[in-house]
N, C-alpha and C positions, 0 to 999 in steps of 0.2 A: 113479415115476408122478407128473405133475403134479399137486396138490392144487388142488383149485377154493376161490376165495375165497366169505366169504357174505356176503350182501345189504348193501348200504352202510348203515350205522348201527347193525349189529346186532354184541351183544360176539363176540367173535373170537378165534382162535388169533393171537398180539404175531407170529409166527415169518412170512415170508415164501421165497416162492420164485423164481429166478432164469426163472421161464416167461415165454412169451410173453403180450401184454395179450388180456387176456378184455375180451369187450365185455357182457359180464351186469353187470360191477362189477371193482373194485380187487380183488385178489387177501387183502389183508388192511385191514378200515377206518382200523385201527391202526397199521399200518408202514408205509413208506417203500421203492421198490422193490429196496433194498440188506437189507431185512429190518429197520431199528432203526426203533424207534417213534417216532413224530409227535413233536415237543416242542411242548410246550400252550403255553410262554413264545414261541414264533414264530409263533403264530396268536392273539395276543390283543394289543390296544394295550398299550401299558406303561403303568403308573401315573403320576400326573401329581401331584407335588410337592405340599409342604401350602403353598411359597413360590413355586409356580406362578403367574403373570400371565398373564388373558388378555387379549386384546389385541383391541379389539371391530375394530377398522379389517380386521385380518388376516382374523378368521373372517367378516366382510362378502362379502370378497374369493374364502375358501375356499366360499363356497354357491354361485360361480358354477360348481362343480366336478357338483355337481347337474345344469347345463343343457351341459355339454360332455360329449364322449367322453371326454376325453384333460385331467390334472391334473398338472402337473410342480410339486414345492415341488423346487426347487434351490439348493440354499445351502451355504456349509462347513461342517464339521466344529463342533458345538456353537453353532452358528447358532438349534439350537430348531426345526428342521422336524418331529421324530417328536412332542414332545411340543403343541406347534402341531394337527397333524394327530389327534391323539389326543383331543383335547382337544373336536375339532371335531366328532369321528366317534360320540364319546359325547353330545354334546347332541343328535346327529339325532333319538333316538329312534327308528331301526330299522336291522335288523341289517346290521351291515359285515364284510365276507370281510377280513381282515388275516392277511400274511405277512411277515416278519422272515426277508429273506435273509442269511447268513451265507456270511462268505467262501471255506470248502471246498463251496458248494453250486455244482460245476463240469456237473456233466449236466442237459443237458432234462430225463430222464424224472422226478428227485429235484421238480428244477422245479415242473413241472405237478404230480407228485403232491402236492405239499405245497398248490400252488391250489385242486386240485379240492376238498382236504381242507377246505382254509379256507373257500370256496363252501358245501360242505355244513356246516359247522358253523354258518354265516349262515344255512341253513335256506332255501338257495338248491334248487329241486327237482328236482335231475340224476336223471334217471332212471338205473339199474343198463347200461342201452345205452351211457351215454358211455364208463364202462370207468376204467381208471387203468391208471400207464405198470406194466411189467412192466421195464422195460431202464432202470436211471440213467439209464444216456448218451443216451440217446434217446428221441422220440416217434413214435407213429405219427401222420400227417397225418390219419386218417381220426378217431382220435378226436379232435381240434382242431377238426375238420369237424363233428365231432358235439354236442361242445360250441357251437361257435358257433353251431347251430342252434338249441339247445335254449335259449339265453339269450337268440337275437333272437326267441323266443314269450314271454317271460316279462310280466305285466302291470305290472311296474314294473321300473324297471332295478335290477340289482344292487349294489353299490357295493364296487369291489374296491381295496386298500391294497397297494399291495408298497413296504416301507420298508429302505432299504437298498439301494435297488436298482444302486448304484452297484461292490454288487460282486457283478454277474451280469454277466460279463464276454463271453457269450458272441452272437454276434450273430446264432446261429441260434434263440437263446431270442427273442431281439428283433425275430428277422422272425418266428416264431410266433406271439407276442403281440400284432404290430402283425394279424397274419394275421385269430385270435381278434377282437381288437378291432373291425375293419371290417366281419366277417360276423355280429357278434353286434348291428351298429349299436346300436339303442335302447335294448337289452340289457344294455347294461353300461358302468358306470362307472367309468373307472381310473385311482387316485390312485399318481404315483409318485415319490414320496421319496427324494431322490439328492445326491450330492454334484458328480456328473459329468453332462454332457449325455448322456441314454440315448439307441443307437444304432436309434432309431425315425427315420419320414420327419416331423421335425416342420415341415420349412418345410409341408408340406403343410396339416397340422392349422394353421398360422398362418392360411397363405392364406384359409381354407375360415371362420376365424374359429370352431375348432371344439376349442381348447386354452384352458385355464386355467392362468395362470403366476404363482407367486410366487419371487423370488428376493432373492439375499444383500440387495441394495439395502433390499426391502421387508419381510425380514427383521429388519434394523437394528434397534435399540430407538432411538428418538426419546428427548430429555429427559427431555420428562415421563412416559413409559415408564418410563423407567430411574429418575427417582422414587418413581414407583409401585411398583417391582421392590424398590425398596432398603427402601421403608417397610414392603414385606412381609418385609423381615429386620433389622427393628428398628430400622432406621439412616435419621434426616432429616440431608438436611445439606444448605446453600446453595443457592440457584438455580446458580449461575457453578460451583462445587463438583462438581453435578453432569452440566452440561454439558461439563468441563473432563473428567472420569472419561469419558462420551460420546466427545470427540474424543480421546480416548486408546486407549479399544479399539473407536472405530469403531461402537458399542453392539451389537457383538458379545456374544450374550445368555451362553454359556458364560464369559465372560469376567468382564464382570458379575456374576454369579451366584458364580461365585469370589471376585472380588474384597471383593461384599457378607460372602460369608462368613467368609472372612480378617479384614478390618474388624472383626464383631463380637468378637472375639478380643484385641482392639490396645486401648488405653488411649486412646488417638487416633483413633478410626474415621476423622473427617474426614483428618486429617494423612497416614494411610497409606494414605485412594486420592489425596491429593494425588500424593507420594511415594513410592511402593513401585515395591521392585524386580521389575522385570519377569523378569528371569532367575533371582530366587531368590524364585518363588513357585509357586502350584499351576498357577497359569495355564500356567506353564514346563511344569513336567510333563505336564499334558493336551496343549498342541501339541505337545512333543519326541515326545509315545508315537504322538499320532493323524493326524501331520502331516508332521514330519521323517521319523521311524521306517518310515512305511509307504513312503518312495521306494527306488528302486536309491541303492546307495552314490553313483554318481557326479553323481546328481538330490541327495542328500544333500548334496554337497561343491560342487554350484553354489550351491543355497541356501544356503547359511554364507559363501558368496563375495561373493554380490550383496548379501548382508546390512550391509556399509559404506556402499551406496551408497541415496540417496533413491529413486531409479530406475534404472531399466537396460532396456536393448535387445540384440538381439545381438550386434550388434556389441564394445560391452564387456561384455558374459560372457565373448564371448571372449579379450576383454585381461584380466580379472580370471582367467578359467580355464585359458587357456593353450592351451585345447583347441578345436577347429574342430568343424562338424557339429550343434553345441547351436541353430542358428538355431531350430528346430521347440517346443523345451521348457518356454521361457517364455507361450508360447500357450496347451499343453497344460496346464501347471500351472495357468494360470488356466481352463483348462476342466473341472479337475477339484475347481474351489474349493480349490485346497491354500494358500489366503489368500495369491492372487497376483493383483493387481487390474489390469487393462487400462486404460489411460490413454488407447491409439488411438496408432494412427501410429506403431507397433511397439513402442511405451515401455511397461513396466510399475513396479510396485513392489509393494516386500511390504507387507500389514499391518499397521500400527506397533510394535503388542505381538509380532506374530511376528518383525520385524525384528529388533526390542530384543534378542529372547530370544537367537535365533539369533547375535548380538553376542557376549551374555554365552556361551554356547555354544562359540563361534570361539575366545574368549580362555583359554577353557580347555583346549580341545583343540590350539591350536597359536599359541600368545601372539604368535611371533612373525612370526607371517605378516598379523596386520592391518594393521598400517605398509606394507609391503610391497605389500598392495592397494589400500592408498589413495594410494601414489603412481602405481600403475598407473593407477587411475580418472584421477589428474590429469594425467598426459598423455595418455591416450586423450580426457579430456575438450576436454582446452584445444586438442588438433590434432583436433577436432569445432567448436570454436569457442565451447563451455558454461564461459569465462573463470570468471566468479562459483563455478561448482561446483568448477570445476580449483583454484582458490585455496582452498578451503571443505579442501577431499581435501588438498591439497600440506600445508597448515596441521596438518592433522591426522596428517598420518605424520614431522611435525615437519621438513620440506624446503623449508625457506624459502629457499635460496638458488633452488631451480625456482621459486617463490610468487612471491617477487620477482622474476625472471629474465620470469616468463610478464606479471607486472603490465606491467612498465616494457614490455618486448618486444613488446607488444599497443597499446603507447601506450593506456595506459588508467589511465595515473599521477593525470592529470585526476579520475578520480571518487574519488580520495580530498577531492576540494574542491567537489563535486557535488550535495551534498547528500541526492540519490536513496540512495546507494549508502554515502555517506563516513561514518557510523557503522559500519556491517558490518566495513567494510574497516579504519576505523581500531580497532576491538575484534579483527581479524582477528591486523592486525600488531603493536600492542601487544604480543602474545605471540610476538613474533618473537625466538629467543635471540640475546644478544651476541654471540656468537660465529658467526654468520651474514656470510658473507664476499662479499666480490664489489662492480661498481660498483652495478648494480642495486640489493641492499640499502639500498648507503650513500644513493642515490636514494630509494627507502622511509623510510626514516628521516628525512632530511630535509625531505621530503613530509608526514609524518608532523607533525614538530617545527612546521615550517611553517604548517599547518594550524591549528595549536593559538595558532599565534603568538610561537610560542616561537623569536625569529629569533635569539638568539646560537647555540642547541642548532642550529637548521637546516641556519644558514650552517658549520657546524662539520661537518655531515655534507657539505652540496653541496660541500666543498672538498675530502673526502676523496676526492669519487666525481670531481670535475674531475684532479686528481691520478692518481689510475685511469684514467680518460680520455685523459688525455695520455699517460703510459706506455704503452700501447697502438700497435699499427702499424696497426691498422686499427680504432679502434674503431667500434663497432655504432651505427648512425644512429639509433635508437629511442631508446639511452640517451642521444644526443647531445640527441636531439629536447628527451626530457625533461628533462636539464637543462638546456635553457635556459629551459624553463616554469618552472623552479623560480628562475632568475636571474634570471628578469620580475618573478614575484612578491616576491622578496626585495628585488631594486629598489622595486617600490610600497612594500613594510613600512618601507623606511630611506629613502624621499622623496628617491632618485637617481636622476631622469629618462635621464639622460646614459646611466647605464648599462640602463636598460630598452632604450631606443633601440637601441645595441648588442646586446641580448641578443634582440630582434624580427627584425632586420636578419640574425643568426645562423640565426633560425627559418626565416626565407624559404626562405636556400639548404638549408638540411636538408629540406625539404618535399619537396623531387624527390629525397632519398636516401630516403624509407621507401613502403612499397607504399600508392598512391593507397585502395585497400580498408581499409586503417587507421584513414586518417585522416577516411573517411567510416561509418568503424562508430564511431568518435570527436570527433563534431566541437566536445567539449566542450574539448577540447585546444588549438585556433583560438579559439574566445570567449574563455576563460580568458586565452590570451596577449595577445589584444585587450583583453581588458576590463582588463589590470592595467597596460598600455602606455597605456592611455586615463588611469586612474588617474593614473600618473607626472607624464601631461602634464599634467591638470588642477592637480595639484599644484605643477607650474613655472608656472602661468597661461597656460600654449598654450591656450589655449578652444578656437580653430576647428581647429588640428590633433587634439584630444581628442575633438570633437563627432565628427570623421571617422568613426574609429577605431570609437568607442564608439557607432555608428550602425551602423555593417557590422553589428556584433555584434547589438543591436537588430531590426534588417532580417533577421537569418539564420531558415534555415527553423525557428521553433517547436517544440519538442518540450521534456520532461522531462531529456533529458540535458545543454541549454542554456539552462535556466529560470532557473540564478541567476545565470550569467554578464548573462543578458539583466536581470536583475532589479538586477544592481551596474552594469550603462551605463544603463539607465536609473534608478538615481539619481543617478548622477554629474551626467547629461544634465539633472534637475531641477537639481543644484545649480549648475551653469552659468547656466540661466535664471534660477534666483535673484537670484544675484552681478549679474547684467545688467540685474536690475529686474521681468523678467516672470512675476509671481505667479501666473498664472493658466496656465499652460504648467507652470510649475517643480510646480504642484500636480496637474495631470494626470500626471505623466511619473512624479510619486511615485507617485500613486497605482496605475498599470498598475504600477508597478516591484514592488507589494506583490501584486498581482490576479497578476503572473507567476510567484508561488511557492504561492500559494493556490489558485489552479487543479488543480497538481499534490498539492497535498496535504502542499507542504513547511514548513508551519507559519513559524516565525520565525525561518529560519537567518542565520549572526551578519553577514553581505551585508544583510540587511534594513534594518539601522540608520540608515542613513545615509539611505534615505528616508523614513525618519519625523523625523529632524532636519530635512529640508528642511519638511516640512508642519510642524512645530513653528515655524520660523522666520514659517513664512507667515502660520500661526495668530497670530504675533506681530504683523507688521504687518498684522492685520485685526485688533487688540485682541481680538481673542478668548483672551486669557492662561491661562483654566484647559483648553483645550483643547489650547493649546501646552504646557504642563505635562502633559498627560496623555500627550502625543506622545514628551514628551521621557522620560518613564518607561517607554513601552514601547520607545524604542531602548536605555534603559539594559537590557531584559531580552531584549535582541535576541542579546547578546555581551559581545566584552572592553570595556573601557572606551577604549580605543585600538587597533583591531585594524589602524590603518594612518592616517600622516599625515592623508589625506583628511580619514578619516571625525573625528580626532581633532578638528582644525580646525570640521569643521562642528557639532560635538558643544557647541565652546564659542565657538560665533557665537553660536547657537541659544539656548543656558543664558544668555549674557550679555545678547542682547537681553530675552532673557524678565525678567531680576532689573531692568536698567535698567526697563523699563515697568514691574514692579512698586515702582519707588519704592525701589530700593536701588542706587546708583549703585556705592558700593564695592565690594560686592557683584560686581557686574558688569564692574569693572575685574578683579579678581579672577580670575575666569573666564574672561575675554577672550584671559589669557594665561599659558595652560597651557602644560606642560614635551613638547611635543611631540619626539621625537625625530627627527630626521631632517638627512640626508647636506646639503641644499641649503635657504633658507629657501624661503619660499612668496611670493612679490608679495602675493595677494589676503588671505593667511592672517593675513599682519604689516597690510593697509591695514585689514581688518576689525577687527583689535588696538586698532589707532588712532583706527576711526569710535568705537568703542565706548567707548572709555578718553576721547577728545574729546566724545561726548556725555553721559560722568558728568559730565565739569568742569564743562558746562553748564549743567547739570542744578544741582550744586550752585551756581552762582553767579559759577566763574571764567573767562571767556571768553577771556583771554589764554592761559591756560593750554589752553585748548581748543586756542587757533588755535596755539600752539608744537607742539602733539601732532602736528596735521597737516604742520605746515612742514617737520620732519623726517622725512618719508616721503616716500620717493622712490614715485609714482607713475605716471609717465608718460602724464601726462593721464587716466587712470582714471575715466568720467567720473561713479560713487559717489564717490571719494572728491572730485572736483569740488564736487561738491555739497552736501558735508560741510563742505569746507574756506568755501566761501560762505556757509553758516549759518553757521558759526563767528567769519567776517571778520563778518558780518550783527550777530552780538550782542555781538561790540569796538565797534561803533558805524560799522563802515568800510561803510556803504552801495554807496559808488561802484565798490570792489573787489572785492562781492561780486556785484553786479550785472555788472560785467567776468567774474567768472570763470563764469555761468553764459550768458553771453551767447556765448561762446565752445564749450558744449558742443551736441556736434554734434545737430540736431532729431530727425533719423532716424536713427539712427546702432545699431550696437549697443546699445546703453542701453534698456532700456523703462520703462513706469509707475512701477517701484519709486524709478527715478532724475529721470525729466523730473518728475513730482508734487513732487520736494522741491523742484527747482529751479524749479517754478514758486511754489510758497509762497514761495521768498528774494525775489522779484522782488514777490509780494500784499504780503507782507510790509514790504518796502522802500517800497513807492508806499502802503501805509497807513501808516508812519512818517513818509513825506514830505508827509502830509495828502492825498494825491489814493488818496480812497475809492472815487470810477467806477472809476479803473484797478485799483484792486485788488481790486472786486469780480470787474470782467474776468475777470483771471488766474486770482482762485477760482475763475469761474463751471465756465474750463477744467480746473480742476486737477482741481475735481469732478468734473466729466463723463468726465475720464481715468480719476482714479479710480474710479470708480465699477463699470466694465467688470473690472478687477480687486478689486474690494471692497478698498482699500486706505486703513485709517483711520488706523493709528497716524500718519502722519506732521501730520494736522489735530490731533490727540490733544494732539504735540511742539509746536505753530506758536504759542501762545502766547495772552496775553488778547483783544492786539486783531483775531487771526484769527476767533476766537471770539464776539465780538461783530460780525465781520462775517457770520459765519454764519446770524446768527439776526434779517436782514434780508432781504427780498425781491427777488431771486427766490431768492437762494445757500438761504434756509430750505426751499423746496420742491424744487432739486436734492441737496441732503441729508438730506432727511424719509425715516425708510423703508428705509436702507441704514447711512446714517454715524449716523445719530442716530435715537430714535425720536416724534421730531418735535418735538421742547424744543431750544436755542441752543447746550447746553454737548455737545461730540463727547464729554464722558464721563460723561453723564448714561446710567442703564439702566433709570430708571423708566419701567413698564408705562404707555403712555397707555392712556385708552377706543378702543375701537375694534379694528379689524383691522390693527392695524399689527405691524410686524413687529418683535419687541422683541429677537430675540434673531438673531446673522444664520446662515444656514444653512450647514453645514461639504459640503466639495467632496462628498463621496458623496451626501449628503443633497440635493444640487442637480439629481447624477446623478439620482435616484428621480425627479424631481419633473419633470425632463425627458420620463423615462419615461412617467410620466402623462399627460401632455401629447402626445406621440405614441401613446396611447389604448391602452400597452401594459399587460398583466396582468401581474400579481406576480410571475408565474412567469418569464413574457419579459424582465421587468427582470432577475429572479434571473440567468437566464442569459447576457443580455447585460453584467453586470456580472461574472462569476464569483465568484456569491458566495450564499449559500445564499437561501431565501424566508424563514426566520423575521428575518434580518438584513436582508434589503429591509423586512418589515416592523417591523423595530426603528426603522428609520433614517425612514419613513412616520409613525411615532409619534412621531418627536422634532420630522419637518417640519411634522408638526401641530401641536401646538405652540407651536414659532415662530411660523409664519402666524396663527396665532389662527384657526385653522380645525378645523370633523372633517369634510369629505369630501372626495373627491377634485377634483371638478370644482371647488371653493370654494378648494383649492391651487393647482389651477394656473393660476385668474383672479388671485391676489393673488402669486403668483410672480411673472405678466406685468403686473403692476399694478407691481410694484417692480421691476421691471429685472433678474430673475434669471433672466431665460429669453431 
């Protein structure tokens, strides 16, 4: 005979029976409809830690749980949802229904009975009509029905908790609930704590704007969170410290809370969340039991799989697993927060600390299958076209003949000299063993060497891998490609044009042997062989064949991957204009040549140099001396000291002008003529040898000796060293000579300001020795007005007393007031006059700003039309004040255009 239950709330027989539901009440208040008693530990929040944080932002967020139906916390595993929610449910101040599902809780009827229990223990007032289930496995519809009645009368909503709810697996509990929920409307408030997305209509609740959502994102502990967390377990440590522990476990709050605790333990708190092992700590334990443990074996053995790799798709799961069918599993795992994070676009990845773990895991369970999967990922990767990752993976399963094989193969030899990329990759191959075979390698290595500058070790490799090559019946057009890049560039380092030429001319035809797709995912491959053939030539003194070359490259489309090749033509391309006379081009072309690597972000790589020796030089011939000494020291922290002819040459143009105007002519013979190495001499390299070493003599007193320096220099008309040699004949006393050789250099001609200004001083010069003053004010008047356009003083500086004295006569004093001098006779007076004048003259970027101003643009527009930050537009605004003798804007740019700088 059936036993009837009594009245809900009242003491009871614990024992239950298998009948049908009574709608008076529950069969026993006490049991559960399988007969065992309620557990009190599932209907009450849990206790909340005495090193508990709460988090004011979070419970902000949890009150809007109040004006919704429907409350999802969704987060992983030790994320801090229950005690978050707990935390929150106790400050309300009135009573909350809480149940704690557990994972054998497989029937409805268990289900609801443990709810309705919860409900009435809130003191929620179900009348004895609602009933309770009699059957586990099931509900009756009618008391859900009865229920939802009695909750949509109640005068304030209820507030219901189901935590855990991620393992009620069944989806007829979930149309029930969603059932309850809807008819209970105003009735009832339900909070549910999950790991998994619950099998409710929630696009619905989005739509309708009638859910409250927190999740793993807003979860996260923040910094100063995990601060806060840490100081509640004794431990301060660093700002960066504990941001650095943050992007480590993602401020995953179980994590943390472990990690804090471990810490206090360590003699080093700080040192061991710098460093600790992820695989031999609790942290390990907690994710292997709550994480790994709870999948099927074979969800088990993808994760430990995909754990080598930063990311993964399905596609390589299934080259890491071997097995087909997995496309669905990576989705699901990140839908079940098993710390699998969606990146979009089918890519995931793990966790960092779950990753780690899962590493240390793998290596213990099967040592040697992780080589194994990281050469898998790197050819899945690299025939996907994820080069950089493929190389990262080959490296690591110690298969550097594929590393190499995929580098050179990909024509992507080039970004070991790239800048972007050529630390990674040169720290990559570094660790490449000796015994790594093939031509490919011996290409790496010598690329390698190369790079470094180290051209005996290079060329030693390139011959092994040309040797490789030629034994070969067919060799591979990529490796052909790339050694010839590499026998361009070893042409530039040992200053043999001949053989660049040769080694360019080789490029062409290889270009239609590798797939057109190559060498447009590459096209730093093309600049680099340009820019080092441009080199060569400049080096033999081809100018106008160099400018070609080294202008393509210039001209090419813009980007990151061709920033320094474009950054080494256009210095080259200043130093041309230099050599040619024109200051004021050679300093624009430096300076974009510096703005093309600082755009990108590439700091000062050892390509830089050589344009800032060209603005050192220039700085020279505008007597600006400590500025060219400042130039010249940041090209010495650019790189080697000689990373190539060129730059070698211009290194000690540069240094030797600068000690000559400094008043040290030995000095400066000195320097003039360093032990450059190279296959062929240089025309311009050796005439600049000569100006230099010809203007110490000078300088000291022997003009014979001057002019012998010139005579044996084969020039070919050059018309620098014209010009050189004519001052020189000028201060032998040989007038008539000197005046012939400048009479002959051509007006217009290649030559600009740096050359026609001297050779119009020999000419002032000569007709003031010869007593005719009109004529050689003349000449002045023009030299000035040439000069002037390029700010070019040093040479008035050189001209001697009675240039000098003619300067500081009417008119030549007021086309020199202002720019050459600041309004006194002597060109190397620097005293401040009264007034607004300009005492100090203003260096290229500085003229940039001031343009700016003048075209009425803001700081920010110059910023960015210069590339270059706003506190540095404002630095370089402070220093043009200054000069100007100005503090505003508009007062700068009247006394800019007042002196001819604009």
């Amino acid at each position: 005979m059936e036993r009837l239950s009594q009245p809900a709330g009242a003491p009871g027989d614990p024992t239950t029976s298998a009948g049908i539901e009574n709608p008076r009440g529950p069969t026993s208040p006490y049991v559960d409809p399988v007969g065992e008693p309620f557990l009190h530990t599932r209907l009450v929040p849990p206790a909340r830690p005495a090193t508990f944080l709460r988090r004011p932002r979070l419970a902000a967020h949890l009150d809007q749980a109040l004006d919704t139906p429907l409350t999802m916390v969704n987060g992983s595993a030790g994320a801090g949802k229950t005690l978050l929610v707990a935390d929150w449910a106790a400050r309300l101040g009135r009573p909350v229904a809480w149940f704690t599902i557990e994972a054998g809780d497989q029937g409805a009827g268990t289900f609801w009975a443990y709810v309705l229990h919860a409900l009435r223990l809130a003191g929620v007032p179900l009348s004895a009509r609602v009933g309770c289930p009699a059957d586990a496995g099931r509900v009756d519809h009618g008391l859900l029905a009865r229920l939802a009645a009695e909750l949509s009368e109640l005068d304030r909503p209820v507030l219901l908790v189901l935590d855990e709810f991620d393992r009620q697996p069944a989806r007829q509990v979930a149309e029930d609930l969603e059932f309850v929920l809807h008819h209970a409307a105003a009735g009832l408030r339900l909070v549910l704590v999950t790991r998994t997305e619950p099998l409710l209509p929630l696009h619905r609740y989005r739509a309708a704007g009638a859910i409250t959502e927190i999740r793993d994102a807003e979860l996260a502990f923040t910094p100063g969170e995990a601060a806060a967390l840490l100081d509640r377990h004794e431990l301060r440590l660093p700002d960066d410290a504990v941001r650095a522990l943050v992007e480590r476990t993602r401020g995953w709050a179980a994590g943390l809370r472990l990690c804090a605790l471990a810490a206090r333990e360590s003699d080093d708190p700080e040192g061991y969340l710098r460093e600790f092992e992820a695989g031999r700590s609790t942290i390990a334990d907690f994710l292997l039991a709550e994480v790994l443990r709870q999948q099927p074996a074979g969800i088990q053995d993808l994760l430990l799989r995909v754990s080598v790799v930063d990311r993964f798709c399905p596609g390589l799961v299934r080259a890491l697993t071997g097995r087909d069918g997995l496309e669905p599993v990576p989705a699901g795992l990140h839908r079940q927060n098993a710390f699998v994070e969606d990146l979009g676009h089918s890519w995931y990845r793990l966790h960092p600390l779950f990753a780690e773990i899962l590493r240390a895991h793998l290596r213990e369970r099967a040592p040697r299958l992780e080589p194994e999967l990281h050469r898998r990922a790197a050819r899945w990767l690299r025939d996907s076209g994820a080069l950089p990752r493929a190389l990262a993976h080959s490296a690591a399963a110690q298969d550097w003949e594929f590393a190499a094989g995929a580098l050179v193969g990909d024509l992507a030899i080039g970004q070991l000299f790239t800048g972007l990329r050529a630390d990674d990759l040169a720290g990559l191959f570094v660790r490449m063993a000796p015994d790594a075979a093939g031509t490919a390698a011996e290409l790496v290595r010598a690329a390698h060497e190369l790079s470094r500058h180290d051209v005996e070790r290079g060329l030693s490799h390139l011959r092994r891998a040309e040797g490789r090559l030629a034994a070969e019946r067919a060799p591979d057009a990529a490796e052909r490609l790339s050694c010839v890049l590499l026998e361009t560039l070893a042409a530039r380092l040992t200053g043999w044009p001949c053989r660049a030429e040769r080694a360019v001319a080789a490029a062409g035809e290889l270009r239609h042997e590798v797939p057109a797709r190559l060498l447009e995912e590459h096209p730093e491959l093309v600049a680099l062989l340009l820019t080092h053939l441009g080199s060569a030539r400049v080096w033999a003194g081809s100018f106008d064949a160099a400018r070609a070359v080294l202008s393509e490259v210039v001209e090419s489309p813009g980007g990151p991957a061709t920033a320094l090749p474009r950054q080494d033509s256009l210095a080259h391309l200043a130093l041309i204009d230099y050599l040619d006379g024109w200051l004021e081009r050679a300093e624009q072309e430096a300076l974009a040549a510096r703005a093309e690597t600082e755009r990108f972000g590439l700091g000062r790589p050892g390509g830089a140099a050589l344009g800032r020796l060209v603005l050192a030089a220039v700085a020279v011939d505008r007597d600006d001396l400590d500025q060219a000494e400042a130039l010249l020291a940041e090209a010495a922290a650019c790189g080697p000291a000689a990373p190539d002819p060129v730059t070698a040459a211009g290194r000690s143009l540069a240094t030797a002008r600068l000690l000559l105007a400094r008043g040290d002519p030995q000095a400066a013979v000195e320097a003039a003529a360093p032990a450059v190495a190279a296959h062929v001499a240089s025309p311009w390299a050796e005439l600049n040898t000569a100006l230099v070493t010809s203007a110490a003599h000078l300088a000291e007193g022997r003009p014979d000796t001057a002019l012998k320096v010139l005579e044996h220099v084969p020039h070919d008309g050059e018309p620098e060293c014209t010009a050189g040699l004519a001052w020189a004949r000028l201060a032998a006393g040989d007038r008539d000579a000197a005046i012939d050789l400048v009479d002959h250099l051509a007006p217009r001609g290649r030559a600009g300001p740096g050359v026609s200004v001297r050779a119009a001083l020999v000419r002032a010069r000569a007709a003031e020795e010869a007593g005719d003053a009109a004529g050689a004010r003349k000449l002045l008047a023009r030299a000035l007005l040439e000069a002037r356009r390029e700010r070019l003083r040093r040479p008035f500086v050189d001209a001697g007393p009675g240039i000098h004295r003619l300067l500081d006569t009417p008119p030549l004093q007021s086309l020199a007031a202002g720019w050459l001098v600041p309004g006194g006779p002597d060109p190397r007076h620097r005293a401040v006059e009264p007034g607004p004048l300009v005492v100090e003259e203003l260096s290229g970027r500085e003229r940039e700003v001031v343009r700016g101003l003048a075209q009425l643009m803001t700081t920010e527009e110059i910023a960015a039309d210069l590339y270059v930050s706003v506190n540095t537009v404002k630095t370089h605004l402070k220093s043009a004040y200054r000069k100007l003798g100005v503090s505003r804007r508009g007062e700068a740019v009247r006394q800019a255009r007042a002196r001819g700088l604009l």
